[in-house]
mmCIF file as Biopython writes it, N, C-alpha, C and O atoms, coordinates in Angstrom:
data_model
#
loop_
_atom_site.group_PDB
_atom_site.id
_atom_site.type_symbol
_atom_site.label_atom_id
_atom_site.label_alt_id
_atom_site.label_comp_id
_atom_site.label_asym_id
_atom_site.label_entity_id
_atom_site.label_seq_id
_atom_site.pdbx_PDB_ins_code
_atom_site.Cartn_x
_atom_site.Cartn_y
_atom_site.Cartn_z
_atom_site.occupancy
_atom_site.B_iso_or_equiv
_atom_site.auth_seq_id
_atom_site.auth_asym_id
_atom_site.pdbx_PDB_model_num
ATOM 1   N N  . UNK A ? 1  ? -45.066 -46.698 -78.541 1.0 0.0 1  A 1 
ATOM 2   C CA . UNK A ? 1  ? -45.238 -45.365 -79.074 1.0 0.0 1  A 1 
ATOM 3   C C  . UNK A ? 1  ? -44.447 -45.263 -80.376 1.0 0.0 1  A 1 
ATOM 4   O O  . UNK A ? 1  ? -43.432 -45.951 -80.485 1.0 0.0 1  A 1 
ATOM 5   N N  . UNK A ? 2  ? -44.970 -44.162 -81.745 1.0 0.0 2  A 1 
ATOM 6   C CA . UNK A ? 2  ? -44.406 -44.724 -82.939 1.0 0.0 2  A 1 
ATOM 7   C C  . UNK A ? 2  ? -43.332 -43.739 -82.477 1.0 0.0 2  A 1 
ATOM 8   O O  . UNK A ? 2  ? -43.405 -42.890 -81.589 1.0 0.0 2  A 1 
ATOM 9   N N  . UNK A ? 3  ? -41.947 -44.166 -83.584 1.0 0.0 3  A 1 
ATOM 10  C CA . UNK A ? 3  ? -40.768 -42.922 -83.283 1.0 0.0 3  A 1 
ATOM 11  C C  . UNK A ? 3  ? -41.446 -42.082 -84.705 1.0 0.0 3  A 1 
ATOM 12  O O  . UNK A ? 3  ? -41.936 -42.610 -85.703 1.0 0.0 3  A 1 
ATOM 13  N N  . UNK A ? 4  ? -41.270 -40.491 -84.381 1.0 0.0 4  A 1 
ATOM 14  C CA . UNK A ? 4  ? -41.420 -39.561 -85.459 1.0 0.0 4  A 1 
ATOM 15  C C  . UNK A ? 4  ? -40.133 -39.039 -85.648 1.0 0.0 4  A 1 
ATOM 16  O O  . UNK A ? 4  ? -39.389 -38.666 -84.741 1.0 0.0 4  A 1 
ATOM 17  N N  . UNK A ? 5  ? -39.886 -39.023 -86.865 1.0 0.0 5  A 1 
ATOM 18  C CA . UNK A ? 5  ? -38.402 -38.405 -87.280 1.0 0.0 5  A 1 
ATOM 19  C C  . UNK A ? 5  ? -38.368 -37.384 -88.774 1.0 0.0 5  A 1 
ATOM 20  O O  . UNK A ? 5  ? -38.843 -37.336 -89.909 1.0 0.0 5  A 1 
ATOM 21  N N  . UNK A ? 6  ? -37.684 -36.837 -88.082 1.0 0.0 6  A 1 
ATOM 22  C CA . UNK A ? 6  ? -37.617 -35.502 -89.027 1.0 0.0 6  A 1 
ATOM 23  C C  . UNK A ? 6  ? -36.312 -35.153 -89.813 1.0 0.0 6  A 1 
ATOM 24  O O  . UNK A ? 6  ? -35.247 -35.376 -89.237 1.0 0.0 6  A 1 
ATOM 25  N N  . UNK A ? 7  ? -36.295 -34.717 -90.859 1.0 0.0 7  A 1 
ATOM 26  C CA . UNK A ? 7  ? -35.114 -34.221 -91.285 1.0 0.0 7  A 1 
ATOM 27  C C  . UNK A ? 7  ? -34.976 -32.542 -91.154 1.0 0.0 7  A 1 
ATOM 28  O O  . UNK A ? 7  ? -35.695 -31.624 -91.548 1.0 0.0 7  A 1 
ATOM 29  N N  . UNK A ? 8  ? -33.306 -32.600 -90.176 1.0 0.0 8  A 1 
ATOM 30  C CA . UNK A ? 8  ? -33.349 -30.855 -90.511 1.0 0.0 8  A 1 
ATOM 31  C C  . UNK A ? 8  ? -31.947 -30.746 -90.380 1.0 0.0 8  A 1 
ATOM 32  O O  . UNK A ? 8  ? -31.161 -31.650 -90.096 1.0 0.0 8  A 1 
ATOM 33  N N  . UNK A ? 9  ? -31.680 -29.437 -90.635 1.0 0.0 9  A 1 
ATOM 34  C CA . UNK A ? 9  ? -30.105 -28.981 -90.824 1.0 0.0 9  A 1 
ATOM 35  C C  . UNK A ? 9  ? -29.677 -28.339 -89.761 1.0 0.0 9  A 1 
ATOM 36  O O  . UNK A ? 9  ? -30.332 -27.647 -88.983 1.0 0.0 9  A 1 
ATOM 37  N N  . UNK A ? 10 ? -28.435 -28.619 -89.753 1.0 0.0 10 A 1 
ATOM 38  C CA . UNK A ? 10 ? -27.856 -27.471 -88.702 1.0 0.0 10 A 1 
ATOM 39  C C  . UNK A ? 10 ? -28.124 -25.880 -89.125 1.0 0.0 10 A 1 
ATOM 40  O O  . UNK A ? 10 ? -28.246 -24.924 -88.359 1.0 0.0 10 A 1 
ATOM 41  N N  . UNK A ? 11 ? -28.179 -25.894 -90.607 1.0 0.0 11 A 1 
ATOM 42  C CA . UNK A ? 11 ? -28.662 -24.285 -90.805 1.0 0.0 11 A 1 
ATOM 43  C C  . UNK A ? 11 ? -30.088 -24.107 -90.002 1.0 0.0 11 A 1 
ATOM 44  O O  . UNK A ? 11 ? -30.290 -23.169 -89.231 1.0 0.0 11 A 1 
ATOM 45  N N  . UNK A ? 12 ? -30.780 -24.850 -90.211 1.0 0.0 12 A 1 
ATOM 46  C CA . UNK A ? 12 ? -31.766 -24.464 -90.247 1.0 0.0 12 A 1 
ATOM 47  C C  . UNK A ? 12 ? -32.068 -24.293 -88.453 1.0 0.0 12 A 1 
ATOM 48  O O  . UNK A ? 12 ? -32.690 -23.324 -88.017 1.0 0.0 12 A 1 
ATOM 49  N N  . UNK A ? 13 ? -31.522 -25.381 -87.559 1.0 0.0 13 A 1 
ATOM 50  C CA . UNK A ? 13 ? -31.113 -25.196 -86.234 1.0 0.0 13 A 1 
ATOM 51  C C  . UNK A ? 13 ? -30.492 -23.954 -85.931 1.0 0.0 13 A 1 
ATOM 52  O O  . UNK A ? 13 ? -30.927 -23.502 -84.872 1.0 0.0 13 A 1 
ATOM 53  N N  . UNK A ? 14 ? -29.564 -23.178 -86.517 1.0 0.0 14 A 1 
ATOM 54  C CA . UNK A ? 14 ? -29.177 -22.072 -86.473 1.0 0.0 14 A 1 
ATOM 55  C C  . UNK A ? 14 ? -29.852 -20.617 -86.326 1.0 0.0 14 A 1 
ATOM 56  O O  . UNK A ? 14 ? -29.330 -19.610 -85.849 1.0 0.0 14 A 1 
ATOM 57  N N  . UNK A ? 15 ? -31.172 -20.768 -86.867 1.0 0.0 15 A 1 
ATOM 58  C CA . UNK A ? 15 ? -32.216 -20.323 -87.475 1.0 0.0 15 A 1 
ATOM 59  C C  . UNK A ? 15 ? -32.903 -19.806 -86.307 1.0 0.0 15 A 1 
ATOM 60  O O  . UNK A ? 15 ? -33.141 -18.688 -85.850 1.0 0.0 15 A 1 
ATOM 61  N N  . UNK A ? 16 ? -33.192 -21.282 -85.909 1.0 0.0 16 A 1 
ATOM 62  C CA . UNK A ? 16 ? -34.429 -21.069 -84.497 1.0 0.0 16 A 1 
ATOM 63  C C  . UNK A ? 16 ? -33.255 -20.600 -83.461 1.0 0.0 16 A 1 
ATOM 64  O O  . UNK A ? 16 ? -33.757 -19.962 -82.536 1.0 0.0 16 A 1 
ATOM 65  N N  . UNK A ? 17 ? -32.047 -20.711 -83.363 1.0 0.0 17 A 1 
ATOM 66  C CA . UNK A ? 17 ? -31.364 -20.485 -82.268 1.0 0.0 17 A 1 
ATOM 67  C C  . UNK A ? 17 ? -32.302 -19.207 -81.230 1.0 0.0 17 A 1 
ATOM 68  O O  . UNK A ? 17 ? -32.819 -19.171 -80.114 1.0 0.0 17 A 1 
ATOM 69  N N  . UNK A ? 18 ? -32.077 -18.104 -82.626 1.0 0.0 18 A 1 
ATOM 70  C CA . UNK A ? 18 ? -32.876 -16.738 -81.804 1.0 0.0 18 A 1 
ATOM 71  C C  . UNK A ? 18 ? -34.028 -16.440 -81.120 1.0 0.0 18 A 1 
ATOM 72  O O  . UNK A ? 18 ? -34.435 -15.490 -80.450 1.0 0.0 18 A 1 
ATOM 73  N N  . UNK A ? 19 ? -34.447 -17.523 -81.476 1.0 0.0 19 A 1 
ATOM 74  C CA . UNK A ? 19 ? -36.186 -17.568 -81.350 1.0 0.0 19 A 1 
ATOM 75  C C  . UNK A ? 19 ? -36.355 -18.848 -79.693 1.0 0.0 19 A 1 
ATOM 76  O O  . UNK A ? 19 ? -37.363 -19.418 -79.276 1.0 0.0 19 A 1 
ATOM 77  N N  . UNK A ? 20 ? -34.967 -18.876 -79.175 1.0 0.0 20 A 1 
ATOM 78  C CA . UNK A ? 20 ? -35.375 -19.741 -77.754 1.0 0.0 20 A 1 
ATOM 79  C C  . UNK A ? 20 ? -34.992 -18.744 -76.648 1.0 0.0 20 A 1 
ATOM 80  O O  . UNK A ? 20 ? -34.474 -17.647 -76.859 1.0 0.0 20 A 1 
ATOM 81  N N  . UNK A ? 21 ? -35.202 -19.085 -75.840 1.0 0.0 21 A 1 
ATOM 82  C CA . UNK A ? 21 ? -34.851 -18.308 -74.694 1.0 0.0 21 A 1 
ATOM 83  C C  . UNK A ? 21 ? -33.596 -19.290 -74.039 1.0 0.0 21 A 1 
ATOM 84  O O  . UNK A ? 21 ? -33.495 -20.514 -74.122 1.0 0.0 21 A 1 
ATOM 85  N N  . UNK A ? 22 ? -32.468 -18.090 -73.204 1.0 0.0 22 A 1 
ATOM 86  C CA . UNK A ? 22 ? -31.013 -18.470 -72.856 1.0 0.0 22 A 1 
ATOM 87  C C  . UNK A ? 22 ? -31.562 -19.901 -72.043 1.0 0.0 22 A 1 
ATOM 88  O O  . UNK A ? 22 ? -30.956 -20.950 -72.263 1.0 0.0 22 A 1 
ATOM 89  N N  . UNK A ? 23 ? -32.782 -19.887 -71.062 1.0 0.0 23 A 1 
ATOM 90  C CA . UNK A ? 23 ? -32.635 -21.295 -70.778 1.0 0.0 23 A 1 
ATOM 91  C C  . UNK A ? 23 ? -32.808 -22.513 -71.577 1.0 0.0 23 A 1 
ATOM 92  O O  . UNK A ? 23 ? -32.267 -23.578 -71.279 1.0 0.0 23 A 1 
ATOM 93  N N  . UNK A ? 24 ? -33.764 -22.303 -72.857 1.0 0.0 24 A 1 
ATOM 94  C CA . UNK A ? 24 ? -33.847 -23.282 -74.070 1.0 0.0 24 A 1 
ATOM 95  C C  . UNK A ? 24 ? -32.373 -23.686 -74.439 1.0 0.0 24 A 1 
ATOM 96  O O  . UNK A ? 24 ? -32.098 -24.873 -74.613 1.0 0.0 24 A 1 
ATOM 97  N N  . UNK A ? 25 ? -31.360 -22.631 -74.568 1.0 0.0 25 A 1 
ATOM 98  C CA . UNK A ? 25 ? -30.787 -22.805 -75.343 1.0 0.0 25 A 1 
ATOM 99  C C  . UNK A ? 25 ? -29.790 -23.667 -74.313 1.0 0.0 25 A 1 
ATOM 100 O O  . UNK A ? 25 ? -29.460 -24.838 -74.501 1.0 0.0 25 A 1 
ATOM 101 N N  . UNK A ? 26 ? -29.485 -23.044 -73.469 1.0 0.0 26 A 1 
ATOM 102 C CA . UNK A ? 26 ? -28.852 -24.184 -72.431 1.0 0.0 26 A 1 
ATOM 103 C C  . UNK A ? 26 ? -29.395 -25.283 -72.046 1.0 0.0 26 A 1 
ATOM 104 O O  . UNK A ? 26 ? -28.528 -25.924 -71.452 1.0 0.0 26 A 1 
ATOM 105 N N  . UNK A ? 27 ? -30.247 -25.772 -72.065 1.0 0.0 27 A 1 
ATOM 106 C CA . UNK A ? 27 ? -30.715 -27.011 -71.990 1.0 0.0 27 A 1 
ATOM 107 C C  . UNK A ? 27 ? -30.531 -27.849 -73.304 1.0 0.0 27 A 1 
ATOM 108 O O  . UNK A ? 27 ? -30.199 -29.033 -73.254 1.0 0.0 27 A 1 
ATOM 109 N N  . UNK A ? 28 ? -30.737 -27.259 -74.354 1.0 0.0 28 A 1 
ATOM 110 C CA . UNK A ? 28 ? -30.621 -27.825 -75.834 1.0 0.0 28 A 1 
ATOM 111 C C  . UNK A ? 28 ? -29.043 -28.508 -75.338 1.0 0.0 28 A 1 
ATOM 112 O O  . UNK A ? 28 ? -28.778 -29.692 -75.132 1.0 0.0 28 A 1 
ATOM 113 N N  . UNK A ? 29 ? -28.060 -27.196 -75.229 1.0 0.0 29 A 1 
ATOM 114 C CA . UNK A ? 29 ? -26.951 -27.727 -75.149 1.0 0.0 29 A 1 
ATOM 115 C C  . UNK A ? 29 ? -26.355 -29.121 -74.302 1.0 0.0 29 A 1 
ATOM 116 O O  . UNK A ? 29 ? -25.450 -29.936 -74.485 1.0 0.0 29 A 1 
ATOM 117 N N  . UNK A ? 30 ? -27.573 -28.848 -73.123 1.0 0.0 30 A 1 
ATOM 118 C CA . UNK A ? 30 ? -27.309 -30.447 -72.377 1.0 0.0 30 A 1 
ATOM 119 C C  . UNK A ? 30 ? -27.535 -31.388 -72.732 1.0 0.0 30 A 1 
ATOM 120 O O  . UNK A ? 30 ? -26.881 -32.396 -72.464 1.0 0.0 30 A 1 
ATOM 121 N N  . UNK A ? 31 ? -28.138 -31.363 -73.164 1.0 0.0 31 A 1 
ATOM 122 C CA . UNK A ? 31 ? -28.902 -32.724 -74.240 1.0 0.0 31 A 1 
ATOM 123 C C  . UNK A ? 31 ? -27.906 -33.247 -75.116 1.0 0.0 31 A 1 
ATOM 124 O O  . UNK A ? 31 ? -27.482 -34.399 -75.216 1.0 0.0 31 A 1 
ATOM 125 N N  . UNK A ? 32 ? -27.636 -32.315 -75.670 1.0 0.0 32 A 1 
ATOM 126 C CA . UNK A ? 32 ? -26.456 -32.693 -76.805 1.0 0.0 32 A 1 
ATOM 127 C C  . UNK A ? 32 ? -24.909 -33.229 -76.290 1.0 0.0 32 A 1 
ATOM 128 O O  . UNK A ? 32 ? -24.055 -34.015 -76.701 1.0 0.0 32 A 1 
ATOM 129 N N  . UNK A ? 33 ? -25.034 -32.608 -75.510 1.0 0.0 33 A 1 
ATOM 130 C CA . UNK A ? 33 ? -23.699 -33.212 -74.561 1.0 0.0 33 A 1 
ATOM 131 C C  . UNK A ? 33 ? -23.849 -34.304 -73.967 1.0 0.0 33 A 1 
ATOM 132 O O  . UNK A ? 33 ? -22.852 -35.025 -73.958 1.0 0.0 33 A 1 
ATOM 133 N N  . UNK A ? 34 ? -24.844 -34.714 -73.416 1.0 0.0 34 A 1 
ATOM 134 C CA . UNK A ? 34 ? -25.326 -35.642 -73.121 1.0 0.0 34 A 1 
ATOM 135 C C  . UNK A ? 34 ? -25.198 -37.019 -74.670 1.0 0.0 34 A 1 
ATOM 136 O O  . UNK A ? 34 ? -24.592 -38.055 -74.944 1.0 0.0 34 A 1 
ATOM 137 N N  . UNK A ? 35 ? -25.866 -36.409 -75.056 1.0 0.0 35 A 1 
ATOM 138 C CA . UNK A ? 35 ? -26.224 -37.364 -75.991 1.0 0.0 35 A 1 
ATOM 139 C C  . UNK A ? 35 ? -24.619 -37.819 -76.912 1.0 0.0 35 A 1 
ATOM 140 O O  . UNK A ? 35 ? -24.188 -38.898 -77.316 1.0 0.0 35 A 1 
ATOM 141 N N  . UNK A ? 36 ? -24.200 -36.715 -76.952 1.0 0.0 36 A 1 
ATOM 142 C CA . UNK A ? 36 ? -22.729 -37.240 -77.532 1.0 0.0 36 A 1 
ATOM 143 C C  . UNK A ? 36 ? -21.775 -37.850 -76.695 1.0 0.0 36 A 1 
ATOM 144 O O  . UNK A ? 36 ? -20.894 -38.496 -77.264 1.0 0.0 36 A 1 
ATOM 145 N N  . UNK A ? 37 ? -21.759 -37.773 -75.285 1.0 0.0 37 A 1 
ATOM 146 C CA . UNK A ? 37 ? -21.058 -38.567 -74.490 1.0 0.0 37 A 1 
ATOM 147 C C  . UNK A ? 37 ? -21.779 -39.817 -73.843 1.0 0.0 37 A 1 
ATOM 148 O O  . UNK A ? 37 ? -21.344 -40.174 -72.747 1.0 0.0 37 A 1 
ATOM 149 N N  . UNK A ? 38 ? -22.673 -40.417 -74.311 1.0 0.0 38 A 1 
ATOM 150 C CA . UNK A ? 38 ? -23.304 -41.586 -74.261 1.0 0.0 38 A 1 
ATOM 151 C C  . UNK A ? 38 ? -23.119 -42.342 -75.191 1.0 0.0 38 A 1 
ATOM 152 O O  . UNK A ? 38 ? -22.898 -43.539 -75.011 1.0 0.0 38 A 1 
ATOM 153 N N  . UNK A ? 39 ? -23.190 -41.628 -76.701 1.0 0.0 39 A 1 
ATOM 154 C CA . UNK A ? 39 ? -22.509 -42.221 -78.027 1.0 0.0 39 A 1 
ATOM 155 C C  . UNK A ? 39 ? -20.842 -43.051 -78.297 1.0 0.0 39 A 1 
ATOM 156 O O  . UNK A ? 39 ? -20.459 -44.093 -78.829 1.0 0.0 39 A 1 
ATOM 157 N N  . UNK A ? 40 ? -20.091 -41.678 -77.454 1.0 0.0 40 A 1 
ATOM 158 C CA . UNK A ? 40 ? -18.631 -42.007 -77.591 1.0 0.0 40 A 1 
ATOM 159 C C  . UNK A ? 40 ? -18.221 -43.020 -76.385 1.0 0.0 40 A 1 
ATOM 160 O O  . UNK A ? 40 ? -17.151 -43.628 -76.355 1.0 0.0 40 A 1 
ATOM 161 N N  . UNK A ? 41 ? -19.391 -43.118 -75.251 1.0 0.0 41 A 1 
ATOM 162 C CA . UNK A ? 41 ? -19.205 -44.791 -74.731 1.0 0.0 41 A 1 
ATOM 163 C C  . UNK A ? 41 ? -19.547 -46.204 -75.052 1.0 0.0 41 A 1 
ATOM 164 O O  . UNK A ? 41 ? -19.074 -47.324 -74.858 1.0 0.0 41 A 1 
ATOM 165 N N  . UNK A ? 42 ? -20.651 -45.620 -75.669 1.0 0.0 42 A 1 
ATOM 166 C CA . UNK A ? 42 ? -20.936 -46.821 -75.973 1.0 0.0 42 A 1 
ATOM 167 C C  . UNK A ? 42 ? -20.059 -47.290 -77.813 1.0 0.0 42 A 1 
ATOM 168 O O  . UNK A ? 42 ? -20.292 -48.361 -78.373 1.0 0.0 42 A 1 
ATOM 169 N N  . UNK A ? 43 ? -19.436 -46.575 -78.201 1.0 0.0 43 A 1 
ATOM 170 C CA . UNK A ? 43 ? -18.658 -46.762 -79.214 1.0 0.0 43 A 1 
ATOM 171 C C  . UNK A ? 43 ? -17.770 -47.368 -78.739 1.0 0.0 43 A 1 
ATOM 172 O O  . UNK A ? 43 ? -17.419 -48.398 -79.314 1.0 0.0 43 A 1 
ATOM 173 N N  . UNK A ? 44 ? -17.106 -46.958 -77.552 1.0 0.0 44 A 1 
ATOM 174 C CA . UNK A ? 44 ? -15.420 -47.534 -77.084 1.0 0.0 44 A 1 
ATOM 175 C C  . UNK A ? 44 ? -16.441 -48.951 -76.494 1.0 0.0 44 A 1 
ATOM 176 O O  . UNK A ? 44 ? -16.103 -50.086 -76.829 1.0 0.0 44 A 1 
ATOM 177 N N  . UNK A ? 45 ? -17.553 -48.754 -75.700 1.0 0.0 45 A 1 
ATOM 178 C CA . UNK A ? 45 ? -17.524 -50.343 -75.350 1.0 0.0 45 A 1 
ATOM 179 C C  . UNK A ? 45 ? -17.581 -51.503 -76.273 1.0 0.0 45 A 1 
ATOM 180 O O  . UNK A ? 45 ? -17.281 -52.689 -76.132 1.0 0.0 45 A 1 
ATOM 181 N N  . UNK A ? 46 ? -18.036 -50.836 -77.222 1.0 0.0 46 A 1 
ATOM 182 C CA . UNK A ? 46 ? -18.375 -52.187 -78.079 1.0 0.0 46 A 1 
ATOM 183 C C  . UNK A ? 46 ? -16.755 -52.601 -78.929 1.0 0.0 46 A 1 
ATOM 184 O O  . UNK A ? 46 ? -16.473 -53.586 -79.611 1.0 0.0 46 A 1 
ATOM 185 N N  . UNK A ? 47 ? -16.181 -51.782 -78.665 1.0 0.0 47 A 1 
ATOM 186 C CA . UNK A ? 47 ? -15.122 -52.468 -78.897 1.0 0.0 47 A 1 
ATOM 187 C C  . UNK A ? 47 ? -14.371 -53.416 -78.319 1.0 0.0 47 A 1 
ATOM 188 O O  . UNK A ? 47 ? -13.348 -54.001 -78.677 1.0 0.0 47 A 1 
ATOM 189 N N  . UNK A ? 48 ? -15.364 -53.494 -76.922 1.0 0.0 48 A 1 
ATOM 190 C CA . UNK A ? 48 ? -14.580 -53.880 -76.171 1.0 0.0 48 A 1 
ATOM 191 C C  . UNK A ? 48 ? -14.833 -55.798 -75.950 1.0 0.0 48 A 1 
ATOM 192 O O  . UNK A ? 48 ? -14.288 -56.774 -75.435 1.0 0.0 48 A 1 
ATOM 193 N N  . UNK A ? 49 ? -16.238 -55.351 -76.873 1.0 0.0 49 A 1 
ATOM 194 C CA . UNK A ? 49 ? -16.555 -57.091 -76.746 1.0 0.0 49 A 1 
ATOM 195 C C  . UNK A ? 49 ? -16.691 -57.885 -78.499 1.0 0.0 49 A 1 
ATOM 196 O O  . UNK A ? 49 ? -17.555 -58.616 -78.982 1.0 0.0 49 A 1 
ATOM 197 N N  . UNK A ? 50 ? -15.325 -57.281 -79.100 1.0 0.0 50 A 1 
ATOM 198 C CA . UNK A ? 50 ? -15.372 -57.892 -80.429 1.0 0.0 50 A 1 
ATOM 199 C C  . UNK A ? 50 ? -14.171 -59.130 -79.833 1.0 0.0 50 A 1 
ATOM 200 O O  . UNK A ? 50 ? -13.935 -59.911 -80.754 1.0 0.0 50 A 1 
ATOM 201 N N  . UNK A ? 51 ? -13.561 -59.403 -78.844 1.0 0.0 51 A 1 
ATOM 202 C CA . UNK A ? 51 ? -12.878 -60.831 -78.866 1.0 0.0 51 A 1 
ATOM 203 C C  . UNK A ? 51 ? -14.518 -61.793 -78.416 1.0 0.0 51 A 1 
ATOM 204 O O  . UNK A ? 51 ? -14.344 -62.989 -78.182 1.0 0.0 51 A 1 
ATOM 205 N N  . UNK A ? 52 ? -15.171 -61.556 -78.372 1.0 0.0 52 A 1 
ATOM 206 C CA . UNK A ? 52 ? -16.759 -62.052 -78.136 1.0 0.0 52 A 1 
ATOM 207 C C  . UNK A ? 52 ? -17.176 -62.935 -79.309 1.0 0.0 52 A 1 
ATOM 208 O O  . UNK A ? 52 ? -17.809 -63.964 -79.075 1.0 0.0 52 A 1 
ATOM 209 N N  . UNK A ? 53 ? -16.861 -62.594 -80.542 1.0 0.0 53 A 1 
ATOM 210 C CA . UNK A ? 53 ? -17.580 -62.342 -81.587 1.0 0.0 53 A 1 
ATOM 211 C C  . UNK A ? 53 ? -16.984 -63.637 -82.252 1.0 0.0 53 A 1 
ATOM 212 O O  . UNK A ? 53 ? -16.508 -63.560 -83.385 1.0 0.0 53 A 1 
ATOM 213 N N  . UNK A ? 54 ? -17.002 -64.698 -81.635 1.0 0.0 54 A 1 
ATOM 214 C CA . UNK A ? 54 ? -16.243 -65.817 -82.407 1.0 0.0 54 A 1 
ATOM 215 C C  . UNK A ? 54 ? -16.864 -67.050 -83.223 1.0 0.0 54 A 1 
ATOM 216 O O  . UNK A ? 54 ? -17.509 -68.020 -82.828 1.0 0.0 54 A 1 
ATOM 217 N N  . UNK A ? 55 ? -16.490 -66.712 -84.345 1.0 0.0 55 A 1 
ATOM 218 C CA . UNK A ? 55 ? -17.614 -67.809 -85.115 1.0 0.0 55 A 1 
ATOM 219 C C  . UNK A ? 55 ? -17.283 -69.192 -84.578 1.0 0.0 55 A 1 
ATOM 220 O O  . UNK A ? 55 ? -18.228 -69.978 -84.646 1.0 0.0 55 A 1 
ATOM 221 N N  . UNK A ? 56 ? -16.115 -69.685 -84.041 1.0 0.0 56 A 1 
ATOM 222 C CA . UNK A ? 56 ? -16.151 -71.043 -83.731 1.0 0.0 56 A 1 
ATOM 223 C C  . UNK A ? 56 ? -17.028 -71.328 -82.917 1.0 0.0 56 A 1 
ATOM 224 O O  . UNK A ? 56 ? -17.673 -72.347 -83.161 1.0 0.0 56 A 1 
ATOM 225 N N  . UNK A ? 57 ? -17.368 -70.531 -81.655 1.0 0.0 57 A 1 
ATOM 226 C CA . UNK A ? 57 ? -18.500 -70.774 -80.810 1.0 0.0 57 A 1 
ATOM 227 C C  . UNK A ? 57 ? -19.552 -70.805 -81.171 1.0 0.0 57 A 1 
ATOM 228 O O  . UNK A ? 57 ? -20.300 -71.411 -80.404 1.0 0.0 57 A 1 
ATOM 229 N N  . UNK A ? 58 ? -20.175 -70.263 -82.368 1.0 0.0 58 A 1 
ATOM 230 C CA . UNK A ? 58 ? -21.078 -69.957 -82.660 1.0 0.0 58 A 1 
ATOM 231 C C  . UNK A ? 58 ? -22.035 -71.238 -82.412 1.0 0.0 58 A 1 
ATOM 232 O O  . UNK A ? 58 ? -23.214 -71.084 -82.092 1.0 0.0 58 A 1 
ATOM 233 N N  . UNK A ? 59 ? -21.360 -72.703 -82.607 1.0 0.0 59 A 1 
ATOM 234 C CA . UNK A ? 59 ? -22.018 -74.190 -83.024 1.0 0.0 59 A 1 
ATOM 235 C C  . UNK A ? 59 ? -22.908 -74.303 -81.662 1.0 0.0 59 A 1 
ATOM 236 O O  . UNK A ? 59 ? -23.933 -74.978 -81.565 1.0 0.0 59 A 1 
ATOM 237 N N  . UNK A ? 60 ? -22.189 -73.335 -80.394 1.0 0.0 60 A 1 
ATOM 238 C CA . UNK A ? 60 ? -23.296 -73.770 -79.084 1.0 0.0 60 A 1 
ATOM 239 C C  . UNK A ? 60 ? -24.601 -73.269 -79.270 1.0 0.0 60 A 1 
ATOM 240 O O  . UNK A ? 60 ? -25.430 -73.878 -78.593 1.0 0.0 60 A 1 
ATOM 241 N N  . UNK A ? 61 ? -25.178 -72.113 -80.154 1.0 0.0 61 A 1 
ATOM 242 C CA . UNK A ? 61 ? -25.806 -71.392 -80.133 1.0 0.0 61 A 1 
ATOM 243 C C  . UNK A ? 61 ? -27.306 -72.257 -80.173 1.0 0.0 61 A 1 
ATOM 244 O O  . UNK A ? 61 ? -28.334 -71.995 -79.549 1.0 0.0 61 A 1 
ATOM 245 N N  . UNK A ? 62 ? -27.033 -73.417 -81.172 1.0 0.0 62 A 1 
ATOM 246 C CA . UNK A ? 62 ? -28.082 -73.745 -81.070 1.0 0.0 62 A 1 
ATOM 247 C C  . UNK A ? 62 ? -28.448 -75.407 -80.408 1.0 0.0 62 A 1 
ATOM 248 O O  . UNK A ? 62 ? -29.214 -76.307 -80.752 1.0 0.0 62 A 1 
ATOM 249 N N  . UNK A ? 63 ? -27.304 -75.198 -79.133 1.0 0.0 63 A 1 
ATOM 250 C CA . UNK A ? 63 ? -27.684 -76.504 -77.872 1.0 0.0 63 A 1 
ATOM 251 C C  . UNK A ? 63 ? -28.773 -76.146 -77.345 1.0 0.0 63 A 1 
ATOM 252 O O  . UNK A ? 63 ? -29.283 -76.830 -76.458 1.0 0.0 63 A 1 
#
């Protein structure tokens, strides 16, 4: 499926705020919470596998 992507602003998010209903808008908010605490894990994990990242090994890569 293609991804469609859009550009928009938080103003402009601001905008439609009025125009959802309290359950839109609470759900919007889950999402986003969601989506930002999936971000800030997977940020700390990948830190977690930079002793990984070793060019000396690299020479097995292509046994």
């Amino acid at each position: 499926m293609p991804r469609v992507t859009i550009d928009i602003t938080v103003e402009e998010i601001k905008k439609l705020l009025p125009h959802l209903s309290p359950e839109q808008i609470l759900t919007l908010d889950h999402e986003i919470h969601e989506y930002l605490e999936t971000h800030m894990m997977m940020s700390v994990a990948q830190t977690s596998f930079a002793e990984w990242e070793d060019e000396e090994e690299d020479i097995y890569n292509d046994v």
